[in-house]
Backbone atoms as SQL, in Angstrom:
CREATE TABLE atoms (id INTEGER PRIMARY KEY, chain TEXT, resi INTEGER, resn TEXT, atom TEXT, x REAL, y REAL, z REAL);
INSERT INTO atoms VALUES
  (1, 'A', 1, 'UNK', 'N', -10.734, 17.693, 0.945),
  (2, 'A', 1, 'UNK', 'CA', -10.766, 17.893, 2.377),
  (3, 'A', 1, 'UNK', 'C', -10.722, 16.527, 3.065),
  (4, 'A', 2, 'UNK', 'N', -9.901, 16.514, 3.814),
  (5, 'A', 2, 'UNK', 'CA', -9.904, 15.568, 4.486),
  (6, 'A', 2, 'UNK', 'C', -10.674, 15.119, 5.533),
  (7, 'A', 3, 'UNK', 'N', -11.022, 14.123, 5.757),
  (8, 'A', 3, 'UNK', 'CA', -12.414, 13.715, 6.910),
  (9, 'A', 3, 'UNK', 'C', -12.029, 12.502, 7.822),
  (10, 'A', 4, 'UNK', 'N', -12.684, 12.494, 9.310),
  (11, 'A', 4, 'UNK', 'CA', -12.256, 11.245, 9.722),
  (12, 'A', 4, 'UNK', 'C', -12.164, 9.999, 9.147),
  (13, 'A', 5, 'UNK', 'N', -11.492, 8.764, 9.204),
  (14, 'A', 5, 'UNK', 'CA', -11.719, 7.885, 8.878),
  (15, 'A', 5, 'UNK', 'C', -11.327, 7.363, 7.203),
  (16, 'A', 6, 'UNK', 'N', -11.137, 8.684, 6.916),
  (17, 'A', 6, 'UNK', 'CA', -10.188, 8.507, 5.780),
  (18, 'A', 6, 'UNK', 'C', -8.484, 7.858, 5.893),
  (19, 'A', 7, 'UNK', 'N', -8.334, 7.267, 4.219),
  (20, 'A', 7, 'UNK', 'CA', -6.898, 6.021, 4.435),
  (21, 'A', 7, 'UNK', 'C', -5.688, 6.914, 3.735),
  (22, 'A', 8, 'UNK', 'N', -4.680, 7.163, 4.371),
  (23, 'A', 8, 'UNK', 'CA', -3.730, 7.670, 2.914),
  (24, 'A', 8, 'UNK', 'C', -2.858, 6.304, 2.488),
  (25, 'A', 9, 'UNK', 'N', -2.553, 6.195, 1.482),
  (26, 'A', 9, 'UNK', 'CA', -2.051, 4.872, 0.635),
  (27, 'A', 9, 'UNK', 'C', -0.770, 5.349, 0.604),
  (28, 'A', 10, 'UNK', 'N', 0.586, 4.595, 1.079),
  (29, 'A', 10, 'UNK', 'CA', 1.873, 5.160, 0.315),
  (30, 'A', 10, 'UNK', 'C', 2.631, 3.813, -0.199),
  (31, 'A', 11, 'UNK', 'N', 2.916, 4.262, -1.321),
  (32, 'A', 11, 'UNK', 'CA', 2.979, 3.131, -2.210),
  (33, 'A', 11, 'UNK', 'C', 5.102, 3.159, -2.246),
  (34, 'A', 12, 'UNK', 'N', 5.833, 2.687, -1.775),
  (35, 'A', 12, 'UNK', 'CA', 7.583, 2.300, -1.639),
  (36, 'A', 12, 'UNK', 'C', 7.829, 1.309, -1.897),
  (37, 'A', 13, 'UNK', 'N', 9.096, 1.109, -3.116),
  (38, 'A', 13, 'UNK', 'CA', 9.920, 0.304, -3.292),
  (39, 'A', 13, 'UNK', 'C', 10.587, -0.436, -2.069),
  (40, 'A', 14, 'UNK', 'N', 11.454, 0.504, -1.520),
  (41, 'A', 14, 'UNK', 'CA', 12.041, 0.644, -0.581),
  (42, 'A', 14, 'UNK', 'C', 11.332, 0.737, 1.136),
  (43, 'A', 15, 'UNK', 'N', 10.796, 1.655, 1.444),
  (44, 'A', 15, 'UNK', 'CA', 10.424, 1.908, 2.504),
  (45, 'A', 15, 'UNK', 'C', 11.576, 3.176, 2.984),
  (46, 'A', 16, 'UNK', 'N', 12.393, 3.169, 2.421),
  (47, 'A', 16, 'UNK', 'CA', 13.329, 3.998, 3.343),
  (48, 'A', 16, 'UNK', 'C', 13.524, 5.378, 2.784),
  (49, 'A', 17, 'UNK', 'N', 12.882, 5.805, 2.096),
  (50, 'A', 17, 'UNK', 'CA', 12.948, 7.160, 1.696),
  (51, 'A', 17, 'UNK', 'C', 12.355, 8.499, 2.409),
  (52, 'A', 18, 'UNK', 'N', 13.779, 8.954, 2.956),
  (53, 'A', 18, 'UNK', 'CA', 14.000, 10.134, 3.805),
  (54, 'A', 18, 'UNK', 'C', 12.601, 11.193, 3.807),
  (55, 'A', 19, 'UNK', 'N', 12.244, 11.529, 2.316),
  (56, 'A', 19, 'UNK', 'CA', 11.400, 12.740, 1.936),
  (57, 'A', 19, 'UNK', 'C', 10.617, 12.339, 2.586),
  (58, 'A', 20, 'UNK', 'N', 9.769, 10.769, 1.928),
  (59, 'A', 20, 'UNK', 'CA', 8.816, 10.539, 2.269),
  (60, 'A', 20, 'UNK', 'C', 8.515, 9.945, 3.756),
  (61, 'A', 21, 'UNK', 'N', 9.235, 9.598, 4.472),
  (62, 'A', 21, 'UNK', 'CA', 9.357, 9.041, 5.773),
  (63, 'A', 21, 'UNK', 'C', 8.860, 10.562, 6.848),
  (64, 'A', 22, 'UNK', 'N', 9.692, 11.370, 6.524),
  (65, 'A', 22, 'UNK', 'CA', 10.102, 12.964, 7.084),
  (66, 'A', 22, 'UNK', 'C', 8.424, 13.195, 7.139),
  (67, 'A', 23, 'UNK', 'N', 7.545, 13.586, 5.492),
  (68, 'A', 23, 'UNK', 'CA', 6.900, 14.272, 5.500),
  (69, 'A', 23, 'UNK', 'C', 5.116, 13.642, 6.429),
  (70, 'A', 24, 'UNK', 'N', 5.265, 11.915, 5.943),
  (71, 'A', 24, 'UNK', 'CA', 4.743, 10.942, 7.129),
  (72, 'A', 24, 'UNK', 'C', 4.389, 11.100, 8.697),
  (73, 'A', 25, 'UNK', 'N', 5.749, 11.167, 9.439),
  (74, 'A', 25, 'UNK', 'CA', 5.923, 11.722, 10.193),
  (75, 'A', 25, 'UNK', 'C', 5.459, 12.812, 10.605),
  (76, 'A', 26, 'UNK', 'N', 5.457, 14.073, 10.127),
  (77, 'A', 26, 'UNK', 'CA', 4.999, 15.380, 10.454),
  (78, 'A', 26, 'UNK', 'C', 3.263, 15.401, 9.930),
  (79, 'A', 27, 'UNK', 'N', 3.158, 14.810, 9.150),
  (80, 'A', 27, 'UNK', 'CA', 1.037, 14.539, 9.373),
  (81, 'A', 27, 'UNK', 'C', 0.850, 13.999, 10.023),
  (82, 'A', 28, 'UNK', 'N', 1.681, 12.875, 10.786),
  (83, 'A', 28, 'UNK', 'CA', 0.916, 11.748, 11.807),
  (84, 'A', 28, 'UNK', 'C', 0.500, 13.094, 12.924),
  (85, 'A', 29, 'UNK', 'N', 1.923, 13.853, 13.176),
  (86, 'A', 29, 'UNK', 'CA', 1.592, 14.557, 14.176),
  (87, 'A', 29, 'UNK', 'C', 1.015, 15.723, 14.390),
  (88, 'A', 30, 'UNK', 'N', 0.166, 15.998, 13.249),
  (89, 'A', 30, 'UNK', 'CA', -0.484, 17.364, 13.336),
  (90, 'A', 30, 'UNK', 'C', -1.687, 16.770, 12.449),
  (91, 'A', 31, 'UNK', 'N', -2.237, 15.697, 12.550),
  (92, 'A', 31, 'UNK', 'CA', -3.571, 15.027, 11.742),
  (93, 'A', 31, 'UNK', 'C', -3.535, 13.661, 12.078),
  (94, 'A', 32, 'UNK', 'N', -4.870, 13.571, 13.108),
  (95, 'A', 32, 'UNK', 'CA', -4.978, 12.055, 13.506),
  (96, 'A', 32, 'UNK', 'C', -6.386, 12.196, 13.010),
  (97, 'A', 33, 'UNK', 'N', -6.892, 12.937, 11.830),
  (98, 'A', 33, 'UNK', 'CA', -8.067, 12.157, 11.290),
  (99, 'A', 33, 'UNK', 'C', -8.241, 10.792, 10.181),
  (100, 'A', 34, 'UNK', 'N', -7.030, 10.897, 9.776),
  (101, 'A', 34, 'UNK', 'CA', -7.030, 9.233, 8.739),
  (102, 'A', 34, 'UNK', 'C', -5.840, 8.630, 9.314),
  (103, 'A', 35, 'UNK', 'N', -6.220, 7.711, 8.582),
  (104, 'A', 35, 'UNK', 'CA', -4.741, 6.192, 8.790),
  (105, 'A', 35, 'UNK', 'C', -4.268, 6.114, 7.676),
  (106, 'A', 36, 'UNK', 'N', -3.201, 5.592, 7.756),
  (107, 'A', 36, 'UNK', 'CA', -1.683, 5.757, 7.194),
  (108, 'A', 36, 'UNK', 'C', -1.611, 3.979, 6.953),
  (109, 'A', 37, 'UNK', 'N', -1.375, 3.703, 5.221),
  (110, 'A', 37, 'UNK', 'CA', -1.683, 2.240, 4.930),
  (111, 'A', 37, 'UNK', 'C', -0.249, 2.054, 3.998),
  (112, 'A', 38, 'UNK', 'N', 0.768, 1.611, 4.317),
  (113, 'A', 38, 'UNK', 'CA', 1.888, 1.261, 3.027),
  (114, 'A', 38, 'UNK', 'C', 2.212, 0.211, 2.692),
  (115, 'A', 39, 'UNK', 'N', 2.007, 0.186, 1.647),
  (116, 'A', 39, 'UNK', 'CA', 3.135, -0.876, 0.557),
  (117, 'A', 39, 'UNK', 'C', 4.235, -1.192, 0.255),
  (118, 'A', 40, 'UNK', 'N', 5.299, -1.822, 0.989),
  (119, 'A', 40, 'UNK', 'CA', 6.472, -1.888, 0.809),
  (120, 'A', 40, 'UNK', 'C', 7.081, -3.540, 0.642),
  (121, 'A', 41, 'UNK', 'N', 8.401, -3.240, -0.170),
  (122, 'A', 41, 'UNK', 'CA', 8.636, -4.558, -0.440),
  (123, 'A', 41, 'UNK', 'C', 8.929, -5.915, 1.442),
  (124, 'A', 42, 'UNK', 'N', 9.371, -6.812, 1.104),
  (125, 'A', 42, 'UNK', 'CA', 9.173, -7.465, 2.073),
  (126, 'A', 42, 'UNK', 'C', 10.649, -7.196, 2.946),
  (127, 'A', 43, 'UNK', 'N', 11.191, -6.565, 3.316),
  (128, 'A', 43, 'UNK', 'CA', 12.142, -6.449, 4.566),
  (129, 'A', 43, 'UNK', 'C', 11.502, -4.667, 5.084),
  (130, 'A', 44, 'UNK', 'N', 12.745, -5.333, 6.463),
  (131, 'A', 44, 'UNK', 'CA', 12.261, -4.315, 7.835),
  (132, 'A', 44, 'UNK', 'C', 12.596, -2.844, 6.967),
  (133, 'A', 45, 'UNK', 'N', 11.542, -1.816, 7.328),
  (134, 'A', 45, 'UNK', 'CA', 11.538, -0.416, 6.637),
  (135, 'A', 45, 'UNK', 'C', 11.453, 0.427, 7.345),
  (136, 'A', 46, 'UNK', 'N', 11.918, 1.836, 7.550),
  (137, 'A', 46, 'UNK', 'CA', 11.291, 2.631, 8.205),
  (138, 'A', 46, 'UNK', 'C', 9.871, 3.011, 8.367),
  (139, 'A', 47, 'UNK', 'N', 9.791, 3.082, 6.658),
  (140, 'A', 47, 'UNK', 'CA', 8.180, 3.230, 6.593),
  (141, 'A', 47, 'UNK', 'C', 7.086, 2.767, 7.208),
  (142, 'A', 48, 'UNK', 'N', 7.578, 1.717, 7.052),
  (143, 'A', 48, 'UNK', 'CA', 6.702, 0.260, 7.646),
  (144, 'A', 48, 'UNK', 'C', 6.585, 0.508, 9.510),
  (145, 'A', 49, 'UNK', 'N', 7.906, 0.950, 9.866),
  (146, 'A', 49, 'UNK', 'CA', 7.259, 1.453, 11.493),
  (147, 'A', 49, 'UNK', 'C', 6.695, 2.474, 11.952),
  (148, 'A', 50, 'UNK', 'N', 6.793, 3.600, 10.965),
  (149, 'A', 50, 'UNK', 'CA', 5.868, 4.792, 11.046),
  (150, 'A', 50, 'UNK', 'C', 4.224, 4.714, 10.732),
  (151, 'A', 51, 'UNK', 'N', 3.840, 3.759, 9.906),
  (152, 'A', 51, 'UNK', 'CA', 2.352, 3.383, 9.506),
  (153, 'A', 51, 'UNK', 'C', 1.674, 2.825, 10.443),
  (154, 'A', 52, 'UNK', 'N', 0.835, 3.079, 10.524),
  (155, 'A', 52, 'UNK', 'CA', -0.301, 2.386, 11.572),
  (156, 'A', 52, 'UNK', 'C', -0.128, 1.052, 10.839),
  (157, 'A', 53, 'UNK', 'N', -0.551, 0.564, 9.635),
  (158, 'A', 53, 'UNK', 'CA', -0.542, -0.630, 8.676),
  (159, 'A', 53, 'UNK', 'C', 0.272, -0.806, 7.416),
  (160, 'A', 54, 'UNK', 'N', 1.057, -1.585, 7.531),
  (161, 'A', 54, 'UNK', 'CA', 1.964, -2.146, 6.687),
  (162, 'A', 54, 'UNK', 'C', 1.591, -3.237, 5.718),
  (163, 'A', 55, 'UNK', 'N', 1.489, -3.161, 4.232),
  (164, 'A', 55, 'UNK', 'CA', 1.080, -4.508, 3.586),
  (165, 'A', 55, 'UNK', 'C', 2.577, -4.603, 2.763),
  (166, 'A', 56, 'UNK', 'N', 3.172, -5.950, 3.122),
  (167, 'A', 56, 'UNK', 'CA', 4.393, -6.073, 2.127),
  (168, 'A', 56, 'UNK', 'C', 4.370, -7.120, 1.110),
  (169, 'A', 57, 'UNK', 'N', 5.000, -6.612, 0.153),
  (170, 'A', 57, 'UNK', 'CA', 4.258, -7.465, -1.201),
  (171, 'A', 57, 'UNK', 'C', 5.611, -7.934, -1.689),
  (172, 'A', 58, 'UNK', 'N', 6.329, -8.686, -2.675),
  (173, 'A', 58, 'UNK', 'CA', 6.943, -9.639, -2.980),
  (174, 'A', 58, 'UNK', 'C', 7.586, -8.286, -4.368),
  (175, 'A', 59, 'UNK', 'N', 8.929, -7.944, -4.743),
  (176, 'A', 59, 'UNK', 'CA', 9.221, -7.382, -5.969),
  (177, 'A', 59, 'UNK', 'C', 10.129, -8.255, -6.472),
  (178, 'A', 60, 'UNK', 'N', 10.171, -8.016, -8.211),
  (179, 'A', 60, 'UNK', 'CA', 11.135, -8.396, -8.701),
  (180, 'A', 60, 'UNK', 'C', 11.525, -7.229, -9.189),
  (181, 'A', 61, 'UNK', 'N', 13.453, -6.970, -9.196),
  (182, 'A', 61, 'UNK', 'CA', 13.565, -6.079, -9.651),
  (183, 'A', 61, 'UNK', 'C', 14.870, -6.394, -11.144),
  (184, 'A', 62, 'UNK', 'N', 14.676, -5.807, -12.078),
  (185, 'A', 62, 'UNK', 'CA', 15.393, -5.733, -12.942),
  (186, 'A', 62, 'UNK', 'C', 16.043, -4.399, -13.900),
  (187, 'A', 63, 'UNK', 'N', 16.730, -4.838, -14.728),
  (188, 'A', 63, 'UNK', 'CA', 17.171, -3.430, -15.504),
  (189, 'A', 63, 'UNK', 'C', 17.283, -4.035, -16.951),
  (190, 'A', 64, 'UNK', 'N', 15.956, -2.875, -17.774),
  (191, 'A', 64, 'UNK', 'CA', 15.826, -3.530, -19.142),
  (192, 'A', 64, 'UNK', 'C', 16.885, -2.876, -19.896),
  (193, 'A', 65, 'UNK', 'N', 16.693, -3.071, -21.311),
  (194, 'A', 65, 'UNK', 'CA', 17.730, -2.180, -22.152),
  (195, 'A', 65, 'UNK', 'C', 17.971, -1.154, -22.005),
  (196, 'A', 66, 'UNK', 'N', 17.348, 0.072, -21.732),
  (197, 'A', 66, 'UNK', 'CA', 17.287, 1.655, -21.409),
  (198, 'A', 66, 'UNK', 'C', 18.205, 1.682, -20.330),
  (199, 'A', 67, 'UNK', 'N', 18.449, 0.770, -19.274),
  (200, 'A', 67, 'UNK', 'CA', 19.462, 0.618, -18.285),
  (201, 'A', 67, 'UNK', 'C', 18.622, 1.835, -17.251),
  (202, 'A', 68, 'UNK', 'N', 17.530, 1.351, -16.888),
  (203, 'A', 68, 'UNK', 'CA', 17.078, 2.064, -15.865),
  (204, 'A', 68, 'UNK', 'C', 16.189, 0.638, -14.933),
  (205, 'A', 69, 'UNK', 'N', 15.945, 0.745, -13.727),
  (206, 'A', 69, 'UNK', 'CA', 15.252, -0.274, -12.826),
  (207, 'A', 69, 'UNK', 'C', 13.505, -0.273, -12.927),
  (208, 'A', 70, 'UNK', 'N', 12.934, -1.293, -13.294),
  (209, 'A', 70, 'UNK', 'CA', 12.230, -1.556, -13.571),
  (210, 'A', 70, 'UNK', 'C', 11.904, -2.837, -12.385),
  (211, 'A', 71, 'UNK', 'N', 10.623, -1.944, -11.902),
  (212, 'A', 71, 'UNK', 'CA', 10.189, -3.109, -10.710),
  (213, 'A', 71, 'UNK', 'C', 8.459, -3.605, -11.068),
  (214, 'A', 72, 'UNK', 'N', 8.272, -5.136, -10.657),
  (215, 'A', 72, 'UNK', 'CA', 6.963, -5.600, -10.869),
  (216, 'A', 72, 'UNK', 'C', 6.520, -5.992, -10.055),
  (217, 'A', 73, 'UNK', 'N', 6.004, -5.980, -9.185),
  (218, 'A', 73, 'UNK', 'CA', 4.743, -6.348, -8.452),
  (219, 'A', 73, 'UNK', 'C', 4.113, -7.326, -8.845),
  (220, 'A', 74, 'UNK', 'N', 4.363, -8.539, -8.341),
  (221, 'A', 74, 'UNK', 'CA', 3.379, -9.501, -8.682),
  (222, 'A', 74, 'UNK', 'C', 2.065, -9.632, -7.968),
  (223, 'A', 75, 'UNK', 'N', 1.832, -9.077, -7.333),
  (224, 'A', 75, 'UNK', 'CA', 0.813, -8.437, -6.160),
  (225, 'A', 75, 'UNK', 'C', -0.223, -7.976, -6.993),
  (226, 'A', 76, 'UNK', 'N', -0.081, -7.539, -8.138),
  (227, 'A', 76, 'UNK', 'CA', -1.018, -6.166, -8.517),
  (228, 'A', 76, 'UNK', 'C', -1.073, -6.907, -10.129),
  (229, 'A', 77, 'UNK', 'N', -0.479, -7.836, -10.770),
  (230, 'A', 77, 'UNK', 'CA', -0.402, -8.449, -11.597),
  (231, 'A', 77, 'UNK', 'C', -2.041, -8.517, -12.370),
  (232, 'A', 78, 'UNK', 'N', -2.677, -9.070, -11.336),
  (233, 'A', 78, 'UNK', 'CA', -4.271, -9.283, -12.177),
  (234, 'A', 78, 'UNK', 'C', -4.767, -8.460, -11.975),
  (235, 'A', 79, 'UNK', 'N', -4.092, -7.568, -11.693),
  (236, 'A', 79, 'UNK', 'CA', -5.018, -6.106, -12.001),
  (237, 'A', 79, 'UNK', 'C', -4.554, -5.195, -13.374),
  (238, 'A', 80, 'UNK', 'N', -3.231, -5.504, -14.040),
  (239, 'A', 80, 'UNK', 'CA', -2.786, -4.696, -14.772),
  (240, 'A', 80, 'UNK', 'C', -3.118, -5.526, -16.341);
């Protein structure tokens, strides 16, 4: 249950993803009991203007052998 003063965390590569932008949007406006906190890499995002608070963090992105994208966060580094 959700309570005042509660944070939702959204964690984007990108920032620009439709689903998640869309579904953002439609809680801001039918739930102003928490704030809205995202993580997105460092350029301008949609995401990033829909959030009350924006933290943008630094990615590297690559593609290992499996040939799929593999992103790191050096942000979160001493935590993993």
């Amino acid at each position: 249950m959700l309570k005042k003063g509660d944070i939702l965390f959204v964690i984007s590569f990108t920032g620009d993803n439709e689903t998640i932008n869309e579904k953002i949007t439609k809680l801001e406006l039918v739930n102003d009991k928490f704030r809205y906190v995202s993580f997105t890499n460092m350029k301008q995002n949609k995401l990033a203007s829909i959030v009350q608070h924006n933290i943008y963090f630094p990615t590297i992105a690559f593609t290992d052998d499996a040939d799929y994208r593999v992103v790191r966060l050096p942000l979160l580094q001493h935590i993993i």
